[in-house]
N, CA and C of each residue as an Amber inpcrd file, in Angstrom:
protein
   411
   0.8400000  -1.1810000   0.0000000   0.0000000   0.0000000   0.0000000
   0.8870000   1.2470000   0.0000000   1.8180000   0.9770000   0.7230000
   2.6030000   2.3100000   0.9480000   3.2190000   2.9020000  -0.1100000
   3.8550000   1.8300000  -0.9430000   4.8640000   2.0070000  -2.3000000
   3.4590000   2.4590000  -3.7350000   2.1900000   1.8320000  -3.3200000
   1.0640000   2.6410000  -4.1030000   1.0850000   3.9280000  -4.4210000
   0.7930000   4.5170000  -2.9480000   1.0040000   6.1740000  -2.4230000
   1.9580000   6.6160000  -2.5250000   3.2540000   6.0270000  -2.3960000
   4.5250000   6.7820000  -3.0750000   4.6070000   6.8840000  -4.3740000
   4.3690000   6.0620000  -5.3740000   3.9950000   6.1810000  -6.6660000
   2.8710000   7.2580000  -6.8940000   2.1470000   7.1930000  -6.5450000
   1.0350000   8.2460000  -6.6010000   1.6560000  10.3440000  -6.0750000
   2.7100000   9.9570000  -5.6140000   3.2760000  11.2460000  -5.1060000
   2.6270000  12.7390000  -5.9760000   3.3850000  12.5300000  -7.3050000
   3.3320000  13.8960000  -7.9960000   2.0670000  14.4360000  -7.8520000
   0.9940000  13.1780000  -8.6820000  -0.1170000  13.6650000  -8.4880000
  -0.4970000  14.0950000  -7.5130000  -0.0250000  13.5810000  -6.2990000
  -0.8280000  14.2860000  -4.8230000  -0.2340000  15.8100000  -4.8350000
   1.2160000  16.2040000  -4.9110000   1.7610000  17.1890000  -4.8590000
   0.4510000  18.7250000  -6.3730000  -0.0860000  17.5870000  -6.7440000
  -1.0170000  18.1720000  -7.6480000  -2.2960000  18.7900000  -6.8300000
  -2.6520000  17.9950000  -5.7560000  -4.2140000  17.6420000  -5.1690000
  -5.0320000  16.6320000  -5.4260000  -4.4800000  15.6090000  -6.1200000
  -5.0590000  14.3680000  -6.7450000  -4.8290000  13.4030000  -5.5660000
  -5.0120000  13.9910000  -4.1580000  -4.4320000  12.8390000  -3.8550000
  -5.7660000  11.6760000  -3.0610000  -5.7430000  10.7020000  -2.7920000
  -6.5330000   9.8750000  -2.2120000  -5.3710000   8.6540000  -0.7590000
  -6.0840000   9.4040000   0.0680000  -5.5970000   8.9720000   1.4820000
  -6.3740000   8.0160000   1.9570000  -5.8640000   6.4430000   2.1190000
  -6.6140000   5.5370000   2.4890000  -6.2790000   5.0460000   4.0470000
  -7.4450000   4.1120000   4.6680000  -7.2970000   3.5920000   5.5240000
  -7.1680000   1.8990000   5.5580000  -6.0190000   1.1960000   5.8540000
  -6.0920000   0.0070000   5.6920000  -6.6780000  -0.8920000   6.8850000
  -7.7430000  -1.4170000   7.1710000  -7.8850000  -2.6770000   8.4590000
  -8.1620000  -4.0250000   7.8780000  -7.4780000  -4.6080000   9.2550000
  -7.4080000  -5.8750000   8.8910000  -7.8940000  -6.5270000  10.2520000
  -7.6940000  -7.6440000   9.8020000  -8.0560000  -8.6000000  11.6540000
  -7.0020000  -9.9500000  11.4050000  -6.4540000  -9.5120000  12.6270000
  -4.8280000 -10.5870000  12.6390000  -5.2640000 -11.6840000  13.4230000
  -5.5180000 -12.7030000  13.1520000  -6.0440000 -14.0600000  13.5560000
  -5.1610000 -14.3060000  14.7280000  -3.7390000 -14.2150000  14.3830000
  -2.4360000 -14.5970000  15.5170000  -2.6390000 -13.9320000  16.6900000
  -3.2330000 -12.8520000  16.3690000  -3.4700000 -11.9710000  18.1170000
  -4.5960000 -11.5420000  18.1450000  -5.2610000 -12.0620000  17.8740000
  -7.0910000 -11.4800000  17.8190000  -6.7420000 -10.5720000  18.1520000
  -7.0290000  -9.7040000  17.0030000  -7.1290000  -8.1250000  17.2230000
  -7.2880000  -7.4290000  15.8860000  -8.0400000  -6.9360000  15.4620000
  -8.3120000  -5.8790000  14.6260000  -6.5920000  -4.6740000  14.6870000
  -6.4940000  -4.1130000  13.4440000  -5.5600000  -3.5240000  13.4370000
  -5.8460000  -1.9300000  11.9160000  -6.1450000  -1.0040000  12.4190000
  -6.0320000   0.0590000  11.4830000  -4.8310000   0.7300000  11.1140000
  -4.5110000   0.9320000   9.9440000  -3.2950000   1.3740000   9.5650000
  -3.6260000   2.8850000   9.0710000  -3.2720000   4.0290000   8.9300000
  -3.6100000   5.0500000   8.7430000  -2.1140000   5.3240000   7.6900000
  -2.1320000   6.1150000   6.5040000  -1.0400000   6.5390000   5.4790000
  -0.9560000   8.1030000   5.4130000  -0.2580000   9.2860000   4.7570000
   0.0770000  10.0420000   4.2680000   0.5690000  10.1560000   3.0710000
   0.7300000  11.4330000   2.3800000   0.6290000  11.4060000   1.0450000
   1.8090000  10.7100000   0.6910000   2.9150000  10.4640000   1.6840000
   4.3460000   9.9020000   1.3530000   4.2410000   8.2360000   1.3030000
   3.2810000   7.7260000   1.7940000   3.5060000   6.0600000   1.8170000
   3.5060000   6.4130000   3.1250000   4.2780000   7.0520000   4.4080000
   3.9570000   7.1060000   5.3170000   2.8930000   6.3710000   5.9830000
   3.4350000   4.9010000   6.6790000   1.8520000   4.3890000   7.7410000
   2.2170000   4.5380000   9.2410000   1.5810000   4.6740000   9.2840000
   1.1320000   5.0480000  10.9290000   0.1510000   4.1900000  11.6270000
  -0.0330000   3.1090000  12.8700000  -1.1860000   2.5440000  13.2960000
  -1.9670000   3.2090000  14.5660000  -2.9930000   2.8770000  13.9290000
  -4.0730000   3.9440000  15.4160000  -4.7180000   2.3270000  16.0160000
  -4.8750000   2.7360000  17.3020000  -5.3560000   2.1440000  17.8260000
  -6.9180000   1.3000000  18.0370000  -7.8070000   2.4270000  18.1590000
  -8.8320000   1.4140000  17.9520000  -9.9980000   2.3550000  16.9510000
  -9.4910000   3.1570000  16.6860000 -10.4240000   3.6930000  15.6680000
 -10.0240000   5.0210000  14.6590000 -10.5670000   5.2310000  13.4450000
  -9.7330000   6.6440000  12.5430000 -10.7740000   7.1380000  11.5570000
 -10.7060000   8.1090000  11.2280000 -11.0470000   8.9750000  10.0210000
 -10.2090000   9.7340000   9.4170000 -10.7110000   9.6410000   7.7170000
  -9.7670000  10.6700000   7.1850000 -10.7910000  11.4460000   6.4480000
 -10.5460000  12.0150000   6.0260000 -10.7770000  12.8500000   4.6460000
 -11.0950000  14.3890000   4.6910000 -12.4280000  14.6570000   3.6960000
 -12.5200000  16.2410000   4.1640000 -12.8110000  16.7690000   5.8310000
 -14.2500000  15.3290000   6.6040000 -14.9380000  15.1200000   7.5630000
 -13.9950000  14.9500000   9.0270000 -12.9700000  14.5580000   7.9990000
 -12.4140000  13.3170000   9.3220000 -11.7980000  13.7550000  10.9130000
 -11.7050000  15.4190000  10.8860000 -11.7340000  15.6490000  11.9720000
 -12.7050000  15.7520000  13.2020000 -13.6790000  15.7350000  12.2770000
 -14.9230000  16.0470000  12.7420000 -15.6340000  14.4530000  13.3410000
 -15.2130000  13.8370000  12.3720000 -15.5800000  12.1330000  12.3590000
 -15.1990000  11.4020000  13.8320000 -13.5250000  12.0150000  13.6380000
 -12.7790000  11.5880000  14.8580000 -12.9980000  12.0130000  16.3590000
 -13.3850000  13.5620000  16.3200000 -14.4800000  13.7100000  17.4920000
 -15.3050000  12.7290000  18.0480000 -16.2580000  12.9730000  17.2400000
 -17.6310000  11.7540000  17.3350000 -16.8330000  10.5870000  18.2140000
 -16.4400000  10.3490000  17.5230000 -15.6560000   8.5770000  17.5470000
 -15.2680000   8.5820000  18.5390000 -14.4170000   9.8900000  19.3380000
 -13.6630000   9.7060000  20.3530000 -14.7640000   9.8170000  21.3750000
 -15.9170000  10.5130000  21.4470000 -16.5280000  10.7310000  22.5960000
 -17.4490000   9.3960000  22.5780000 -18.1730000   8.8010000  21.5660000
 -19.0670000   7.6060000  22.0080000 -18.0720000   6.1150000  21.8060000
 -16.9970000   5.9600000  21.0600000 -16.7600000   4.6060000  20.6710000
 -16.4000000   4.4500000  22.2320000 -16.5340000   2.8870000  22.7150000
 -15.8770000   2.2790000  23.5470000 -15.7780000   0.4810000  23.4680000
 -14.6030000   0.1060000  23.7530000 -14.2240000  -1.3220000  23.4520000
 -14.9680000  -1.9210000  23.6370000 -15.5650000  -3.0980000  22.9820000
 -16.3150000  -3.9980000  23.1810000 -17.6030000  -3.4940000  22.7900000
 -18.0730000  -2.4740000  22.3510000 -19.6730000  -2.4300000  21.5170000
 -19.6080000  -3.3490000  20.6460000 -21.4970000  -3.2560000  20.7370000
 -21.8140000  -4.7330000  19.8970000 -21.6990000  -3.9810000  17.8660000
 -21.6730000  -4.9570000  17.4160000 -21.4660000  -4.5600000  16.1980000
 -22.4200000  -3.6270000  15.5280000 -23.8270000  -3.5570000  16.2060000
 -24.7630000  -2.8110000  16.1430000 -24.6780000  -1.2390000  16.3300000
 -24.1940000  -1.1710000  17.1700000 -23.8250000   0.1140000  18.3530000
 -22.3600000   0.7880000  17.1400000 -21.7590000  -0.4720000  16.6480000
 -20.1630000  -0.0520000  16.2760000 -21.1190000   0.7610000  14.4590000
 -21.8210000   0.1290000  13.9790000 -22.1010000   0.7860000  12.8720000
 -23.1070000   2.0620000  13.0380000 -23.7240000   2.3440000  14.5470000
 -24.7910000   3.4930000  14.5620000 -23.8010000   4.2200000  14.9670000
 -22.9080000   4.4710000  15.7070000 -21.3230000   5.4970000  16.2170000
 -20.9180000   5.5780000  14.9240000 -20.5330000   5.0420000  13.9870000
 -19.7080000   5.2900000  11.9870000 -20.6730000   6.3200000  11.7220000
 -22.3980000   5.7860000  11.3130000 -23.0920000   6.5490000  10.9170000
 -23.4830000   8.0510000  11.2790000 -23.3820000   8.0010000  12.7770000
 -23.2000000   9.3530000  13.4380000 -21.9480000  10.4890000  12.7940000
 -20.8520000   9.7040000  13.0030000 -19.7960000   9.8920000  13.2630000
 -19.7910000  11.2660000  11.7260000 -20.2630000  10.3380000  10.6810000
 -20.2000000  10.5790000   9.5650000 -20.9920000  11.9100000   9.0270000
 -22.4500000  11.9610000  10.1390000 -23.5270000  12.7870000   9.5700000
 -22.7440000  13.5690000  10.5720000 -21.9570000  13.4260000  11.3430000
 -21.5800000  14.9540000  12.5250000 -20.6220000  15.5990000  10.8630000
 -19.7610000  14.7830000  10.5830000 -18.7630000  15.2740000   9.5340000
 -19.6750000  16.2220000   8.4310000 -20.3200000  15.4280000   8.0900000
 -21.4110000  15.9350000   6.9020000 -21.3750000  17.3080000   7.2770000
 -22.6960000  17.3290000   8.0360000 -23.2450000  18.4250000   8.7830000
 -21.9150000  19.4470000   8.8780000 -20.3720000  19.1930000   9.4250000
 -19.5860000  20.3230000   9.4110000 -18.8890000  20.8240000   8.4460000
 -19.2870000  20.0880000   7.1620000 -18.3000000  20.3050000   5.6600000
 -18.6790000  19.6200000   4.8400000 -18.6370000  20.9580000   4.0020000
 -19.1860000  20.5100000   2.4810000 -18.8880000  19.4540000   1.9000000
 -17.5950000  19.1180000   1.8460000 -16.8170000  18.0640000   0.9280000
 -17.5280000  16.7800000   1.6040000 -18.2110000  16.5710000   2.8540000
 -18.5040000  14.9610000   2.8460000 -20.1090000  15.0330000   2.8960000
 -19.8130000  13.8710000   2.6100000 -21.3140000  13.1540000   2.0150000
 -22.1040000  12.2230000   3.4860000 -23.6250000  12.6800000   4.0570000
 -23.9690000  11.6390000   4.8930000 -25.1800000  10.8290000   4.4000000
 -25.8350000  10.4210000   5.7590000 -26.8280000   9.6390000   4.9430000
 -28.0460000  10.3660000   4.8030000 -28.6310000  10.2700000   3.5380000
 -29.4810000  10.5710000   2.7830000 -30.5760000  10.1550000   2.8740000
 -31.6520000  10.1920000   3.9270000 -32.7630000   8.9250000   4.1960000
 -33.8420000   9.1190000   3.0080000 -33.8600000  10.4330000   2.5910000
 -34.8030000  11.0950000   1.4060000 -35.2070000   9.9910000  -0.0110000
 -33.6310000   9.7900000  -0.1500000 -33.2580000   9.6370000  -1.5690000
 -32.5970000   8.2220000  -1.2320000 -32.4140000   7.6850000  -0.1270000
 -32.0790000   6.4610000  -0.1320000 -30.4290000   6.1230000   0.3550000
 -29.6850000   6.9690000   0.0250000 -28.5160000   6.9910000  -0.0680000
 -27.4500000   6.4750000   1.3740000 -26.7300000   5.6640000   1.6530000
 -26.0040000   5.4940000   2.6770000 -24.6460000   5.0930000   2.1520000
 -23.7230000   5.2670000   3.6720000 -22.3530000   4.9320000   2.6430000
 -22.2590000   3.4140000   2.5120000 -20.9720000   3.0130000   2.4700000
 -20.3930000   1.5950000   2.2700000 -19.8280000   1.8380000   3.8030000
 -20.5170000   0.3030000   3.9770000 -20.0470000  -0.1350000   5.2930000
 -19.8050000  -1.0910000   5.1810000 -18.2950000  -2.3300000   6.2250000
 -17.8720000  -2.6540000   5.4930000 -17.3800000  -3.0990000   7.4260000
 -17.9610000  -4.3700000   8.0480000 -17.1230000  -4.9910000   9.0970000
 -16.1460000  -6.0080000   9.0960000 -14.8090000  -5.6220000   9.4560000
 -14.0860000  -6.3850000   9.7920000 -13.7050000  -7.0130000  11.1280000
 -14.0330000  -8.2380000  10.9450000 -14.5230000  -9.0410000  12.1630000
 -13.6320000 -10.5660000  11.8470000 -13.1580000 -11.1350000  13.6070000
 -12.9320000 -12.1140000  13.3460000 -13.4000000 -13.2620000  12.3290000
 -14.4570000 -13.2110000  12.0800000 -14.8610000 -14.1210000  11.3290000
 -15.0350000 -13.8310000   9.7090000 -14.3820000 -12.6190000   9.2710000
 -14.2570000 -12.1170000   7.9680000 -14.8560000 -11.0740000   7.9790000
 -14.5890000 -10.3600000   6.8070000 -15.5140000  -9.3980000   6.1600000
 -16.5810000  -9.1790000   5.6200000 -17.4880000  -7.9880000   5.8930000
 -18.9000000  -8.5040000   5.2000000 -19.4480000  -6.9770000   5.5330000
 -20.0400000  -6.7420000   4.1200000 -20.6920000  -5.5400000   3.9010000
 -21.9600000  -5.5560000   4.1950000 -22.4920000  -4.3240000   4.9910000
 -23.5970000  -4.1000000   5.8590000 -24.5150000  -3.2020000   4.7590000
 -25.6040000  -4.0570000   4.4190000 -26.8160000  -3.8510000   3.7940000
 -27.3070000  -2.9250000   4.1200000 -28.0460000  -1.3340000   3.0900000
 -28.5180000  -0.5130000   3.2470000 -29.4890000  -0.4260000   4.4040000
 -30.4790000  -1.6930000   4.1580000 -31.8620000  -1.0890000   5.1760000
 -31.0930000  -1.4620000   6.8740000 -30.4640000  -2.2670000   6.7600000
 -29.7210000  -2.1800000   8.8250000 -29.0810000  -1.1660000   8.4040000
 -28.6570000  -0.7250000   7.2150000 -27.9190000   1.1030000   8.0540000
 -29.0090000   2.1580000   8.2690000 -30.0330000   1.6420000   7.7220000
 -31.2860000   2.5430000   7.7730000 -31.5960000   2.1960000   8.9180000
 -31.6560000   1.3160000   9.6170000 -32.5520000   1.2350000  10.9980000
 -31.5360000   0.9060000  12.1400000 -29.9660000   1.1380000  11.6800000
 -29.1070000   1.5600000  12.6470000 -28.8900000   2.9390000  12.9760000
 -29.4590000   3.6700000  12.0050000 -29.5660000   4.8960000  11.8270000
 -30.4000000   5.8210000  12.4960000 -31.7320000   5.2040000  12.2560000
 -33.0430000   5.5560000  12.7030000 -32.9840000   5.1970000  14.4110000
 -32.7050000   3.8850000  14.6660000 -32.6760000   3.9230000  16.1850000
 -31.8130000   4.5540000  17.2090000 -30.4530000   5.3920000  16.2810000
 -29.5680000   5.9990000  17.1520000 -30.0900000   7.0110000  16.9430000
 -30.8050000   7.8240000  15.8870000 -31.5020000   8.6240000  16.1330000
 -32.9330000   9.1630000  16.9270000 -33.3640000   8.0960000  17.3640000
 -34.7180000   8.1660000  17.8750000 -33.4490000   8.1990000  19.4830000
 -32.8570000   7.5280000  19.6730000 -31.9380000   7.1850000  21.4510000
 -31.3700000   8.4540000  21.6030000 -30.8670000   9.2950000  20.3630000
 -30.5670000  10.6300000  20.9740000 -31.6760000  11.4560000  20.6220000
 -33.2170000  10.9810000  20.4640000 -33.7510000  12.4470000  20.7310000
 -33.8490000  13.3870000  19.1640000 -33.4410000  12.8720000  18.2990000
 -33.6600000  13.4870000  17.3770000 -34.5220000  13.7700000  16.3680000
 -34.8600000  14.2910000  15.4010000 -36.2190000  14.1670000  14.6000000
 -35.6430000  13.3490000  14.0450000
């Protein structure tokens, strides 16, 4: 990944750039592991949770005040979805969920037992119930 993003340099030095997040889940030490990059190939590992992009400071807030170890996977995708509409809501450049028009992002758990992408309508009603628990319209 890293030697990707180093290849990719000039263009970033352009604004072309695209900053990814790598996770995985290491069987040898049960443990989930996020890798975080810079425009150099630069990786860096965070601990138990990250955002990047236009949002991602905003994301990382969120994250820091509700995530805590051991939520159920339920709880772990209504904290993303939050996380995401707090970002939205503070900047233009990101995109949240869209209940209007249907729209949600890609979600995407990595879990001991593999990977597996989380179907629109549970983000819709992971959505809806963290919204109804905080009180919201």
């Amino acid at each position: 990944m890293a030697q990707m993003i180093r290849a990719n340099l000039p263009a970033a030095m352009q604004g072309l750039a695209v900053i990814p997040i790598l996770v995985t889940y290491e069987q040898d030490q049960d443990q989930g592991r996020i890798c975080k990059y810079d425009v150099t190939g630069g990786r860096y590992e965070e601990a138990e949770f990250y955002a990047t992009g236009s949002g991602g400071q905003d994301a990382r807030n969120t994250l820091n005040k509700r995530y805590r170890p051991g939520m159920s996977e339920h709880d772990a995708i209504a904290i993303s979805l939050e996380a995401l509409q707090d970002a939205a809501e503070q900047t233009l450049g990101t995109g949240g969920v869209d209940l209007d028009r249907g729209i949600f992002p890609s979600v995407v758990l990595v879990t001991k037992e593999g990977v597996r992408e989380i179907p629109d309508e549970a983000l819709r009603e992971a959505f809806l119930k963290n919204r109804e628990k905080r009180g919201q319209p």
